[in-house]
C-alpha positions in Angstrom: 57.3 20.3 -56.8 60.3 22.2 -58.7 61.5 20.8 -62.0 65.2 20.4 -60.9 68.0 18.2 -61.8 66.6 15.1 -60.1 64.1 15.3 -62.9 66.4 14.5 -65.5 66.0 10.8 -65.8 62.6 10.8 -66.2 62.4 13.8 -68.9 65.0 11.5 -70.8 63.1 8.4 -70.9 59.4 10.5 -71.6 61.4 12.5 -74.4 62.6 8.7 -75.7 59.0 7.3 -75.2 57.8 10.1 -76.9 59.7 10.0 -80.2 59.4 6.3 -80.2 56.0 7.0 -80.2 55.7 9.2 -82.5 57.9 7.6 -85.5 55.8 4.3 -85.0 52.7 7.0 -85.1 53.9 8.1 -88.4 54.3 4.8 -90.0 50.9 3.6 -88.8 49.5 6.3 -90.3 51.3 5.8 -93.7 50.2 2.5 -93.9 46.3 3.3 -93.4 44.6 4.3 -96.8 41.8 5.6 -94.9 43.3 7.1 -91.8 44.0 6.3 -88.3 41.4 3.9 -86.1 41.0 3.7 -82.5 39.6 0.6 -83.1 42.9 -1.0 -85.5 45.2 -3.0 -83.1 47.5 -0.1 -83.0 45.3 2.3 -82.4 44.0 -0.1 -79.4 47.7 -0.3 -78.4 48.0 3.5 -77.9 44.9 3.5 -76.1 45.6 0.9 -73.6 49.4 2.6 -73.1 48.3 6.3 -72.7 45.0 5.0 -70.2 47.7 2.9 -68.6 50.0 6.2 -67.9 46.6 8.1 -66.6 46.1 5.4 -64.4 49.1 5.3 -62.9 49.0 9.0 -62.5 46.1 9.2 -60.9 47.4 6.1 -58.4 48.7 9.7 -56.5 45.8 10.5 -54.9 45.1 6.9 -53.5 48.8 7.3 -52.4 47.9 10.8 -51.0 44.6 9.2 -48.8 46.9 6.3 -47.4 50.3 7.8 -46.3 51.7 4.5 -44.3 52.3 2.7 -47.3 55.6 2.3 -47.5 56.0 2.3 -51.4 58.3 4.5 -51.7 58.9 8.6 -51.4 56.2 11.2 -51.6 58.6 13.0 -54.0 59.4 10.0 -56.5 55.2 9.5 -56.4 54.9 13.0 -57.4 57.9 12.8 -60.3 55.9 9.5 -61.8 52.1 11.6 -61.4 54.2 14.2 -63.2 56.0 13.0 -66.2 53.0 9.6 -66.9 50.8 12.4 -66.8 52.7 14.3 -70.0 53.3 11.0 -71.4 49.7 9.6 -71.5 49.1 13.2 -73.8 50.4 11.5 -76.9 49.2 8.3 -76.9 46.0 8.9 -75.9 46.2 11.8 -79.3 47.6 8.8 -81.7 44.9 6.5 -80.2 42.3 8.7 -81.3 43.9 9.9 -84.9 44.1 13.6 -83.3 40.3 13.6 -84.1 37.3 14.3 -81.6 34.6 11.7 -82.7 31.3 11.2 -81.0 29.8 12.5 -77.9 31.4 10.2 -75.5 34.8 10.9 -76.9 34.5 14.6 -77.7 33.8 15.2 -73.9 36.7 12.8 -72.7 39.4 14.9 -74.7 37.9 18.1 -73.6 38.4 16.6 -69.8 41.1 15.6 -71.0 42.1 18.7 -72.1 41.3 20.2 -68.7 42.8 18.1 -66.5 46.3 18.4 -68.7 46.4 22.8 -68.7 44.9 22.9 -65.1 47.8 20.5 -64.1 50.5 22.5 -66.2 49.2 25.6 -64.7 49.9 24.3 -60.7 53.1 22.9 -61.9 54.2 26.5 -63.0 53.0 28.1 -60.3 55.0 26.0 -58.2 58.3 26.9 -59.7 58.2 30.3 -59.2 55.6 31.3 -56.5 57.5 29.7 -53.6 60.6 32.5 -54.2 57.8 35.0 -54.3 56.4 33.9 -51.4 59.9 34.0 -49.9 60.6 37.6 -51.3 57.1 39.4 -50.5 56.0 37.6 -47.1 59.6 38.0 -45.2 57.8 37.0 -42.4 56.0 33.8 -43.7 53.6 31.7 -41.3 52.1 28.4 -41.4 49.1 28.2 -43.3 46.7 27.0 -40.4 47.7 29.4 -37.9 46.9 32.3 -39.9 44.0 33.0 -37.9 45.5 32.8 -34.3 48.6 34.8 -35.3 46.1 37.2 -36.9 44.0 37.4 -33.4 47.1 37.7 -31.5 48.0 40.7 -34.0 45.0 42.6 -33.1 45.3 41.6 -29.1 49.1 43.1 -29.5 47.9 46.0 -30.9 45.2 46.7 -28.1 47.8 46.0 -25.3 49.7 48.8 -26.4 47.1 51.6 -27.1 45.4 50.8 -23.7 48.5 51.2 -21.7 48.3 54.8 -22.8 44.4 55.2 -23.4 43.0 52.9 -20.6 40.8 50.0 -21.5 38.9 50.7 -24.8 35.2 48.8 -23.7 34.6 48.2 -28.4 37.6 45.6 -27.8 35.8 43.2 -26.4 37.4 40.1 -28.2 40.6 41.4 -26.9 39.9 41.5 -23.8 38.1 38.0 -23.8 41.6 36.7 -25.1 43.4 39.0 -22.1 41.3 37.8 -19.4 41.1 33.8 -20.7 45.4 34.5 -21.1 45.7 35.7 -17.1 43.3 33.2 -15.7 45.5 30.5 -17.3 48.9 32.0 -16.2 46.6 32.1 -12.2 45.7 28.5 -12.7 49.4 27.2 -13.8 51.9 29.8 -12.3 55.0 27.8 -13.2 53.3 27.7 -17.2 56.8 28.1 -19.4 54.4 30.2 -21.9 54.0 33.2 -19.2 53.9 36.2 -21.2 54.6 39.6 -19.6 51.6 41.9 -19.9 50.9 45.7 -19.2 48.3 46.8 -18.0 45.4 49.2 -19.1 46.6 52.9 -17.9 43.8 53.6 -15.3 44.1 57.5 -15.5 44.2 58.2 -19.2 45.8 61.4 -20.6 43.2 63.2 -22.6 45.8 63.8 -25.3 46.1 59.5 -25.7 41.8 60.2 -27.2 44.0 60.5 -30.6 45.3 57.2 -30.2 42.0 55.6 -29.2 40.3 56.6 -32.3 42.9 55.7 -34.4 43.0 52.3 -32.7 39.2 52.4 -33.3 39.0 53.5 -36.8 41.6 51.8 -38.8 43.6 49.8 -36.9 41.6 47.5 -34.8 39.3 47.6 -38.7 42.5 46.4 -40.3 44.0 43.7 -38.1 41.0 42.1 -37.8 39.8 41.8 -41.1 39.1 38.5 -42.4 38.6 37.0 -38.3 35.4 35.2 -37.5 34.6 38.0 -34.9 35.8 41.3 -37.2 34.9 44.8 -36.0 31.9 46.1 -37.1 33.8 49.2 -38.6 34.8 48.7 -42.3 38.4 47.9 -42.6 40.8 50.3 -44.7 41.5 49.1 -48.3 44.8 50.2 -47.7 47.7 49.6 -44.7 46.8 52.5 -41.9 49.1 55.1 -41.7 49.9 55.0 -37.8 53.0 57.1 -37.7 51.6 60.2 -39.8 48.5 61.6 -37.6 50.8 60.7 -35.0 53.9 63.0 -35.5 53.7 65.3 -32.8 52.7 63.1 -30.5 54.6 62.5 -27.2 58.0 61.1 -27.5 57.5 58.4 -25.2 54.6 57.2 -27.5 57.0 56.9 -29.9 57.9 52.9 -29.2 53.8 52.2 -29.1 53.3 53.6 -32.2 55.9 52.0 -34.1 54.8 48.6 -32.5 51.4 49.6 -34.1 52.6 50.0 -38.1 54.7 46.6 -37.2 51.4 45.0 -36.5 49.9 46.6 -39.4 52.7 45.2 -41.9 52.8 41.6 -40.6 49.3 41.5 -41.1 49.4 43.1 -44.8 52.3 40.0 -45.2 49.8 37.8 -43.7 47.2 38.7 -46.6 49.7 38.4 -48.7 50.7 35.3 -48.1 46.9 33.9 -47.7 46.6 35.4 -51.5 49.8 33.5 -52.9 48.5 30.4 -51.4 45.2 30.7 -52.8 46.8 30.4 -56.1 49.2 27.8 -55.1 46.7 25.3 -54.0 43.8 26.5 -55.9 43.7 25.2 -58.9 43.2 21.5 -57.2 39.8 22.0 -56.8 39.3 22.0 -60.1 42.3 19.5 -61.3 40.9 16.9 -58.6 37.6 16.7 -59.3 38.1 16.6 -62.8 40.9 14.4 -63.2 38.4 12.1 -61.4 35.5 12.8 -63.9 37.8 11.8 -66.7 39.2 8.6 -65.3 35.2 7.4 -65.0 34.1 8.5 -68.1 37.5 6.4 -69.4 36.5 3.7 -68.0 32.6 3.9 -69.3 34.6 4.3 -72.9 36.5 0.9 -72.5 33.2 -1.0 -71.6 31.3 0.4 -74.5 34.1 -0.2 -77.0 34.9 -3.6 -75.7 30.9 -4.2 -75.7 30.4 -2.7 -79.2 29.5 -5.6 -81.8 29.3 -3.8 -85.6 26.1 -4.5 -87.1 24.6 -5.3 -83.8 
């Protein structure tokens, strides 16, 4: 979500919360000979506000799992995880004095700890890696047909070497995804989705061998990087150069070949793009699970200290 304008309301009101906080923080403190308590009724107060603001924040993911409910936007839900999230960092500071303690508490602040930077860290790569996305993947696809635009990448790109070098028998995913395309079209002949095929060149020119092993080497490797059924051939680290063993080819190749580097670059955006999201959604899997550790390890916290008797 992008910090914008519609964010200003609640920045105000944490910012107020905050200082109010924070000048009743400083006269607590003043008035305690020996220091700050959890255990004091203020420090109990703090406690109870900042586990009430991770609560809250955490109500997102329960939100999240049950989307009819109809209490209110996805986007205000997100502002509140957002801004109770910074707010319960103070409190739950003044409620423990800004000091560690015991086992049980050391390993709750450094959750807590966790939990706050892995969530800054998603929220600032979500203001900024969207307009990279937008600026390096031109040609941006849906995350979950990644792999079927990929496969239909690499069946493009074997359409248009075999309609100069005849059918290439080391395609054989290709042609599975030809063959299963043409037997639909024969089974529904008035499909909207017909797509307009050529066919392999039955009498290959010796010359098109060039183009079959490039196919072969680097760019059937490349396309298919990354699919369940990848060629066995390893695939270039880099883009394949298509156009530059291929300059003095013939003319009418010319089209072909430049279909083949524009295969070769969607898929390079493709990676791309499966990179940048890796980095946008990443960091969940270890905010989630975490944020989840912390809120039961709270709550073992509350029924110790509410059990605890002194001198018991």
């Amino acid at each position: 979500m992008l910090i914008n304008r519609d964010h200003r309301n609640w920045a105000l009101v944490s910012a107020a919360v905050t200082v109010a906080g924070g000048v009743s923080y400083v006269a607590y403190v003043s008035g305690r000979p020996y220091g700050p308590s959890g255990g004091s009724w203020v420090g109990l107060l703090y406690g109870v506000i900042g586990t009430t603001f991770m609560v809250l924040a955490g109500l997102l993911a329960a939100r999240k799992k049950v989307r009819t409910w109809r209490l209110g936007s996805a986007q205000a839900w997100m502002k509140m995880h957002i801004w109770l999230s910074l707010l319960a960092v103070p409190f739950i500071l003044f409620h423990a004095g800004f000091r560690l303690g015991g086992p049980l508490t050391t390993w709750l602040m450094v959750l807590f700890g966790i939990v706050t930077l892995s969530g800054l860290v998603g929220l600032s790569l979500q203001q900024f890696m969207p307009s990279l996305m937008a600026a390096r993947v031109p040609l941006e696809t849906l995350q979950g047909q990644m792999d079927h635009v990929n496969e239909g990448l690499a069946v493009n790109a074997y359409e248009a070497v075999a309609a100069v070098a005849g059918v290439i028998p080391e395609a054989v995913e290709e042609q599975k995804v030809l063959a299963d395309e043409a037997a639909l079209q024969a089974s529904r002949p008035g499909y909207w989705k017909r797509a307009s095929r050529e066919d392999a060149n039955a009498s290959p020119e010796p010359e098109s061998e060039r183009l079959r092993r490039l196919y072969l080497e680097q760019v059937r490797p490349y396309l298919r990087r990354g699919l369940p059924t990848a060629s066995r051939t390893a695939a270039p680290s880099a883009m394949p150069d298509v156009a530059g063993p291929l300059l003095d080819a013939p003319e009418d190749w010319r089209p072909r070949v430049e279909k083949l580097a524009a295969l070769c670059e969607e898929s390079r955006q493709l990676e791309v793009q499966m990179r940048l999201h890796r980095w946008l959604h990443g960091w969940l899997f270890l905010h989630a699970p975490i944020s989840f550790a912390l809120l039961v390890l709270t709550a073992f916290h509350i029924y110790f200290a509410l059990s605890y008797k002194p001198g018991g």
